[in-house]
Structure formats: structure tokens, C-alpha cells
C-alpha positions as CSV (number, residue, x, y, z in Angstrom):
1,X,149.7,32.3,56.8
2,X,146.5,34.3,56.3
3,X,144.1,35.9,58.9
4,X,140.8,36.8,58.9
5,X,139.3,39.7,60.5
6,X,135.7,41.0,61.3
7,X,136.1,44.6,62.5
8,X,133.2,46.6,64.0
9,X,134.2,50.8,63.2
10,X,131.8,53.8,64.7
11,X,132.4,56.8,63.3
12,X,131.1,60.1,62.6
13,X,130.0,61.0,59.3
14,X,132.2,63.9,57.9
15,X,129.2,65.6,55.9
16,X,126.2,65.5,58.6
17,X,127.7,64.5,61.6
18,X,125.7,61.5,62.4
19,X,126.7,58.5,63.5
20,X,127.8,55.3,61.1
21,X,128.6,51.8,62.4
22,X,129.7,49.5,59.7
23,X,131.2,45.9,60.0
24,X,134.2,45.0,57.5
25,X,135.8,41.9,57.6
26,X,139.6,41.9,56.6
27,X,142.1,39.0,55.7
28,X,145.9,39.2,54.9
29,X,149.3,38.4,55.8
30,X,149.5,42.0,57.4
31,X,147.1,41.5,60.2
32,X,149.9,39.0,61.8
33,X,153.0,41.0,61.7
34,X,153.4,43.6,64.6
35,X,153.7,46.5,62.3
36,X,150.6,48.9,62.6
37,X,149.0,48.0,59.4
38,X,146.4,50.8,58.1
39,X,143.6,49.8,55.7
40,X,141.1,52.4,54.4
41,X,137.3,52.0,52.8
42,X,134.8,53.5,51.2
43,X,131.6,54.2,53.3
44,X,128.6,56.0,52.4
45,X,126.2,57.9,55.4
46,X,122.9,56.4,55.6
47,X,121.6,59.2,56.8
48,X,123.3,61.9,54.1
49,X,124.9,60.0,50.9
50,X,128.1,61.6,51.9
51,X,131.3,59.0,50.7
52,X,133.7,58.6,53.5
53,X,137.1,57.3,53.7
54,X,137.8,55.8,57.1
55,X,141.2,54.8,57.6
56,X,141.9,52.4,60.4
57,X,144.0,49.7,61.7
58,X,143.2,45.8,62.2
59,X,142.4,46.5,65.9
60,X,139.5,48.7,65.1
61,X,141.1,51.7,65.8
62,X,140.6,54.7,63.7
63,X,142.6,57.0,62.1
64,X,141.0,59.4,59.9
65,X,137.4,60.1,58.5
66,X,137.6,61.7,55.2
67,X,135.0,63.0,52.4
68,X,135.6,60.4,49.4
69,X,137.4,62.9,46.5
70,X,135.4,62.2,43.5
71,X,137.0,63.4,40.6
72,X,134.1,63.6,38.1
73,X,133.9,65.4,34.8
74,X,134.0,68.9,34.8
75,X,131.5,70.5,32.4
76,X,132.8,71.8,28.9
77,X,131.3,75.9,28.1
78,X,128.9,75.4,25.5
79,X,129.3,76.6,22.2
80,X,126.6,78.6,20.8
């Protein structure tokens, strides 16, 4: 049986230190068992840009606030 979830997380961003609400709504077989399920998002600051990756558990509670690791391209010396 599935479940459907609408979760309301506060948190602080982890670049500016302001605060971010954010609603996510999650649905799975893993929000019935009694294990403590952890899911984790992608959330950008409003205020800064700043990615953050909020962990947290069906309940709403929170486990970690993270800066996003973007591995990008890193640029090549030139040649002449």
C-alpha cells in the first residue's frame, strides 16, 4: 500500500543563514513501515542561490542541512 505525504521543513540556509520553509509532498511504501526512513532534496535559498541538501524523515524532522556539491567542469590551462 502506498502513502502520501505533504511535509512542511524550516530550515536554515547553510550559505546566508536565513530562514527557508518549503513544502514537499512524499509518497512510498516506506512512510508505513516503522523504520526511520530518511529522504533528502534539493533546495535553493531564496534569499542567496545557495543549493541545499536537507535530509529528513517522513515526520518532518530534520537531519542535516548541507551545501549541494556541484561537481562542474574544471577549467583546462590554455594553450598559447
Amino acid at each position: 500500500m502506498m502513502m502520501d505525504l505533504k511535509v512542511t521543513l524550516d530550515f536554515t540556509c547553510h550559505g546566508c543563514e536565513s530562514p527557508v520553509c518549503v513544502t514537499v509532498q512524499c509518497s512510498g511504501k516506506g512512510l508505513l513501515s516503522e523504520s526511520t526512513a530518511v529522504a533528502a532534496i534539493n533546495v535553493p535559498c531564496p534569499t542567496c542561490g545557495q543549493i541545499n541538501q536537507l535530509a529528513f524523515e517522513p515526520s518532518g524532522t530534520i537531519r542535516s542541512v548541507r551545501p549541494y556539491p556541484c561537481f562542474g567542469l574544471l577549467p583546462e590551462p590554455s594553450v598559447n
